[in-house]
KEKE-3310 file (N, C-alpha, C; in steps of 0.2 Angstrom, whole numbers, plus 5000, padded with zeros to 4 digits):
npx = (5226:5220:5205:5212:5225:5227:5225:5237:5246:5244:5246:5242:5231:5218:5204:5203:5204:5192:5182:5169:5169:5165:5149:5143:5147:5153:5142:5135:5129:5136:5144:5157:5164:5163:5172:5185:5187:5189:5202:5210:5211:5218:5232:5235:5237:5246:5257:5259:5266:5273:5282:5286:5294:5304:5311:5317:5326:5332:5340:5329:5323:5330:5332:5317:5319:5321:5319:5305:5299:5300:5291:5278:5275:5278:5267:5256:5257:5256:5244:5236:5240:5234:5221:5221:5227:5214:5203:5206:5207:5193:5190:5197:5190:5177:5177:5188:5193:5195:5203:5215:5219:5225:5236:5240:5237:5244:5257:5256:5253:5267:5276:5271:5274:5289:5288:5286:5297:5310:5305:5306:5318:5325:5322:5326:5339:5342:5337:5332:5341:5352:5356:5366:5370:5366:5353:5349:5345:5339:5326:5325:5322:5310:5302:5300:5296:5281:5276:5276:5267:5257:5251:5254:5241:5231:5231:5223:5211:5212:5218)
npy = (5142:5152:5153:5163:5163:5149:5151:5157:5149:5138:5141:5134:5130:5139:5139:5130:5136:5138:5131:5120:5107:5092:5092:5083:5070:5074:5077:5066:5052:5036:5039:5048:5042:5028:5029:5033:5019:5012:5021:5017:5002:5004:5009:4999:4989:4996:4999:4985:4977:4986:4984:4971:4967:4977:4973:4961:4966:4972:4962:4950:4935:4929:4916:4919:4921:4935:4943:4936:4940:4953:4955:4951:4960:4971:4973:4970:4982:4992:4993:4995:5006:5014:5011:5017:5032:5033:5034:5041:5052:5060:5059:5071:5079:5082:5092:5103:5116:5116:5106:5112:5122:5116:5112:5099:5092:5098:5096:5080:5079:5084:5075:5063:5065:5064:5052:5044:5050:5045:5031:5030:5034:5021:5009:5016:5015:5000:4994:4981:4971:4974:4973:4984:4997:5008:5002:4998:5010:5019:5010:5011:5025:5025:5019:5027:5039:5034:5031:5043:5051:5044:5048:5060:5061:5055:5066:5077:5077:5084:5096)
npz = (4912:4903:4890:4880:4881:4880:4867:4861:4866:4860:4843:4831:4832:4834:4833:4843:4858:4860:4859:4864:4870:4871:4882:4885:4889:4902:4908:4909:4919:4918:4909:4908:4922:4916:4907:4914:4919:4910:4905:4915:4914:4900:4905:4916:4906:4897:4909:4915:4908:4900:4914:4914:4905:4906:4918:4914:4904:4917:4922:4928:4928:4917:4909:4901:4885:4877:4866:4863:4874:4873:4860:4862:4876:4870:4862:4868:4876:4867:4863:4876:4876:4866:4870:4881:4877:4869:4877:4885:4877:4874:4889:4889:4879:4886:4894:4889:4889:4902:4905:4898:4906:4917:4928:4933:4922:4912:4913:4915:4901:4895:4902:4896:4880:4884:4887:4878:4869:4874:4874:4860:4857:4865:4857:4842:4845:4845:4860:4862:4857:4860:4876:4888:4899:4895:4890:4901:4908:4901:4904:4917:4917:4909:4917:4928:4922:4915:4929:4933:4925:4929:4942:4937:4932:4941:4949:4940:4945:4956:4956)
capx = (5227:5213:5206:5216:5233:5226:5226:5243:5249:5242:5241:5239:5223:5217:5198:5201:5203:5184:5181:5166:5170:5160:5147:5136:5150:5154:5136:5130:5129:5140:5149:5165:5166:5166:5179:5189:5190:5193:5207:5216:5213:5225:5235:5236:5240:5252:5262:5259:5267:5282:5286:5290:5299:5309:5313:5319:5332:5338:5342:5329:5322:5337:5329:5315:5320:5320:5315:5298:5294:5296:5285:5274:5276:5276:5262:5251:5258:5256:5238:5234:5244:5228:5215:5221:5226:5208:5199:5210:5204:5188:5188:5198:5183:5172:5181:5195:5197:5196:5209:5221:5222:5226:5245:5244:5237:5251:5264:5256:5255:5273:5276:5269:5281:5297:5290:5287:5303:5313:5303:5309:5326:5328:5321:5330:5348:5341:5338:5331:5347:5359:5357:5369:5370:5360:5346:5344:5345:5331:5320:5321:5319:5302:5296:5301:5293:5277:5273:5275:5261:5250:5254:5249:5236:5227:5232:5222:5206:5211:5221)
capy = (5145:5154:5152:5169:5162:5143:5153:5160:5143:5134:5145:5131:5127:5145:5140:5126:5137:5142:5123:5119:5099:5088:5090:5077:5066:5074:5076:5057:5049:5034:5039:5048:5035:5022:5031:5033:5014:5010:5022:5011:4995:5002:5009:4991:4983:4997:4998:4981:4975:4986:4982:4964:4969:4982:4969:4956:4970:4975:4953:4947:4930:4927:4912:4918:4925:4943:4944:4935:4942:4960:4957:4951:4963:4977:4972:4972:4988:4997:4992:4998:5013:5015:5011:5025:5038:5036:5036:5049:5060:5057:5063:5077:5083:5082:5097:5103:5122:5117:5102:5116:5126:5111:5113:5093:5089:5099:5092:5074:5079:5084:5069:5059:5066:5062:5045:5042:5051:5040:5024:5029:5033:5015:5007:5018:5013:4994:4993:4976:4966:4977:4975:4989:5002:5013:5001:4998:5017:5019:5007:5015:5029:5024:5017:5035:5043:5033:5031:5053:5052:5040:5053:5067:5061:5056:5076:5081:5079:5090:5105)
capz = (4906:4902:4881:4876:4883:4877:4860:4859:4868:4852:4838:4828:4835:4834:4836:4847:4863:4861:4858:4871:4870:4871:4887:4887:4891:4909:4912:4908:4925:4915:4902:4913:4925:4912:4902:4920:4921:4904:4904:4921:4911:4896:4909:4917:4899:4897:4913:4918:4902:4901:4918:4913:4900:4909:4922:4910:4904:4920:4923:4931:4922:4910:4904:4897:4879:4877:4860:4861:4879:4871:4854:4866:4881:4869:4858:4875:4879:4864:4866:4884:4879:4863:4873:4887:4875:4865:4881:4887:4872:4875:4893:4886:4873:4891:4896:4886:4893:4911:4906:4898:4912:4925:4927:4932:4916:4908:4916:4913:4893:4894:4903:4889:4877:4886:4889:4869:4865:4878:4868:4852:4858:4866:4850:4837:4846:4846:4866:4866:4856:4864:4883:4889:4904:4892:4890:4908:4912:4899:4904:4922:4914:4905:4923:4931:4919:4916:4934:4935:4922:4932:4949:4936:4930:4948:4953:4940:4950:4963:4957)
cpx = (5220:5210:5213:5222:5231:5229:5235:5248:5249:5240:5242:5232:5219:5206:5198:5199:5193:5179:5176:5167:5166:5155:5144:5142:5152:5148:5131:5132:5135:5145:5156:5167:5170:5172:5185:5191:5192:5201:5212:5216:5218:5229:5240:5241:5248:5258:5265:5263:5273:5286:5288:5295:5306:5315:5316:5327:5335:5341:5338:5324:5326:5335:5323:5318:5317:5316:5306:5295:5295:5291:5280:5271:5275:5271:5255:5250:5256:5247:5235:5236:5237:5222:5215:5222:5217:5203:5201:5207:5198:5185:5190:5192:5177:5173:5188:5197:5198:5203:5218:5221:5223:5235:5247:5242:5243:5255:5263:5257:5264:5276:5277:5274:5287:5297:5290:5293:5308:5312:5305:5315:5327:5327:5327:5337:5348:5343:5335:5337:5351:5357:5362:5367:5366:5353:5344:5343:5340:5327:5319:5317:5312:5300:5297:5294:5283:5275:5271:5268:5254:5248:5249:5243:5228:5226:5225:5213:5204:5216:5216)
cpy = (5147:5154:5158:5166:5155:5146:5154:5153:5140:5136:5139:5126:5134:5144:5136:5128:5139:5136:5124:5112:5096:5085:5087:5070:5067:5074:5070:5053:5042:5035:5041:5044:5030:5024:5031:5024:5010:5013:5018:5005:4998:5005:5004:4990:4986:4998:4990:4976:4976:4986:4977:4963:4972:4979:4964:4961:4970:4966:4949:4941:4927:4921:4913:4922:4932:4944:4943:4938:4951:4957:4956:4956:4972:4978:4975:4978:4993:4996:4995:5005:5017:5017:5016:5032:5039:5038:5040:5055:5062:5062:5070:5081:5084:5088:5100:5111:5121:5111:5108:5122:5124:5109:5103:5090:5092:5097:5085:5075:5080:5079:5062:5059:5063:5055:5042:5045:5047:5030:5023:5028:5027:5010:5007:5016:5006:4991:4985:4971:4970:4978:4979:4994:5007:5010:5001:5004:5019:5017:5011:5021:5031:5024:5023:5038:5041:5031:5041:5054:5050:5046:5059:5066:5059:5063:5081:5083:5084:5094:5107)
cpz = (4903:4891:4877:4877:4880:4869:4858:4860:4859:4846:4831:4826:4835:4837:4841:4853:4865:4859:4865:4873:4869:4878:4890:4892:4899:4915:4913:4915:4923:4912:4903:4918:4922:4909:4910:4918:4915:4903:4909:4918:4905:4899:4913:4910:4898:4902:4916:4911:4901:4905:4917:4910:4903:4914:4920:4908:4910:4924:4925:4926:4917:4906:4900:4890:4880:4872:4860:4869:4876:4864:4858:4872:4875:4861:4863:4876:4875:4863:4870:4880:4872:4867:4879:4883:4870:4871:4886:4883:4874:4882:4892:4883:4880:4893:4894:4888:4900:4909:4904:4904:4917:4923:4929:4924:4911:4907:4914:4901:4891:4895:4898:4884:4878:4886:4881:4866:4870:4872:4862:4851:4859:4859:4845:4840:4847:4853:4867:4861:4859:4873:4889:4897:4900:4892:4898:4912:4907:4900:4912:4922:4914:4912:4925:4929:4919:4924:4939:4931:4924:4938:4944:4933:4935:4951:4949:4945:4955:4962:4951)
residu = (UNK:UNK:UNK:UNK:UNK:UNK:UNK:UNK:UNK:UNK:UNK:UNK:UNK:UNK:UNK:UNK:UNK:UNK:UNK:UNK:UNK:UNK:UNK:UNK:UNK:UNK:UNK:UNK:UNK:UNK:UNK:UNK:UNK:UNK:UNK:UNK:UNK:UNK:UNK:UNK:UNK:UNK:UNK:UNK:UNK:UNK:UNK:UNK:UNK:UNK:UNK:UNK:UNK:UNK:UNK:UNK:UNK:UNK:UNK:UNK:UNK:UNK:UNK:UNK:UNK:UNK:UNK:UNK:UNK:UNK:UNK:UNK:UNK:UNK:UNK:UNK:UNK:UNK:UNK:UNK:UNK:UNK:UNK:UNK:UNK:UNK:UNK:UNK:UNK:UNK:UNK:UNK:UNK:UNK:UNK:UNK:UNK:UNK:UNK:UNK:UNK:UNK:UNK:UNK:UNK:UNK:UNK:UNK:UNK:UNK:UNK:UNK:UNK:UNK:UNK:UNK:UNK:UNK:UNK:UNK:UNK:UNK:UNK:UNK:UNK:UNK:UNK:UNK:UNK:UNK:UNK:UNK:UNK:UNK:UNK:UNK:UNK:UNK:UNK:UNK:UNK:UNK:UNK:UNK:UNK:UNK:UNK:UNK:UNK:UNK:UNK:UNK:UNK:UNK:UNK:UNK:UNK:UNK:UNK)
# end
C-alpha cells in the first residue's frame, strides 16, 4: 500500500500516511531487538495463559475451579496482551508505511480484531459460567485465531 492508497484506506488519518515514524528506533542497534523480545514475553503471558484457560473449558482438569483459574488466567493474559500491543505500537512507529503495505501485517491487524471480537463475544453471552458447545467452539476459535496472528506476525519479516 503505497501512502496515496494508505490515505484513502484511512481517511481518518489523512496525515498519518506521510507519517515518517519513529526511525531511530529501527536504526538503534538495541532498541528493535529489545522491542522484538519484549513483544514474545507478552505474547507468552498472553497465549500461554489463555491456553490454560481454554483447556479448562474444553474438560481438561475439572477440579480446578474455573472461576478463579480465569480471573487469574485472564488477568495474566490481558497483561501479555498490553505489554505486546504497546511494544507492538512502538515497532510500528519504527516503520509504519513499510508496515502498512505488508499484506502479513494486514492480515495479522485483521486478525487481531476477530480475536478481540470473538473475546467480547464469549464474555458478553457469559462463556465462562455457561460451559456449552458455544463456549468450547469459541475458545478454539481464540486459539485458531491467535496462533494465525502469531504465524502473521513472523511472515512479516519476509514478505
Amino acid at each position: 500500500m503505497n501512502p496515496s492508497t494508505a490515505a484513502a484506506a484511512f481517511p481518518a488519518f489523512p496525515a498519518f500516511p506521510t507519517f515518517a515514524g519513529i526511525p531511530w528506533i529501527a536504526e538503534h542497534p538495541i532498541a528493535y531487538p529489545a522491542l522484538e523480545v519484549v513483544h514474545i514475553v507478552g505474547i507468552a503471558l498472553l497465549l500461554g495463559n489463555l491456553l490454560a484457560l481454554e483447556v479448562r473449558v474444553w474438560g481438561v482438569a475439572r477440579e480446578i475451579p474455573l472461576p478463579a483459574l480465569a480471573r487469574l488466567s485472564l488477568t495474566l493474559s490481558l497483561a501479555g496482551f498490553g505489554i505486546a500491543a504497546m511494544s507492538g505500537l512502538l515497532m510500528f512507529a519504527a516503520a509504519p508505511n513499510e508496515m502498512l503495505s505488508n499484506n502479513s501485517f494486514l492480515w495479522k491487524m485483521g486478525l487481531l480484531q476477530l480475536a478481540g471480537l470473538n473475546a467480547a463475544w464469549f464474555h458478553a453471552r457469559g462463556g465462562i459460567a455457561r460451559i456449552d458447545r458455544m463456549a468450547r467452539a469459541q475458545t478454539a476459535l481464540s486459539l485458531g485465531l491467535w496462533l494465525s496472528v502469531i504465524i502473521c506476525g513472523r511472515w512479516i519479516a519476509y514478505t
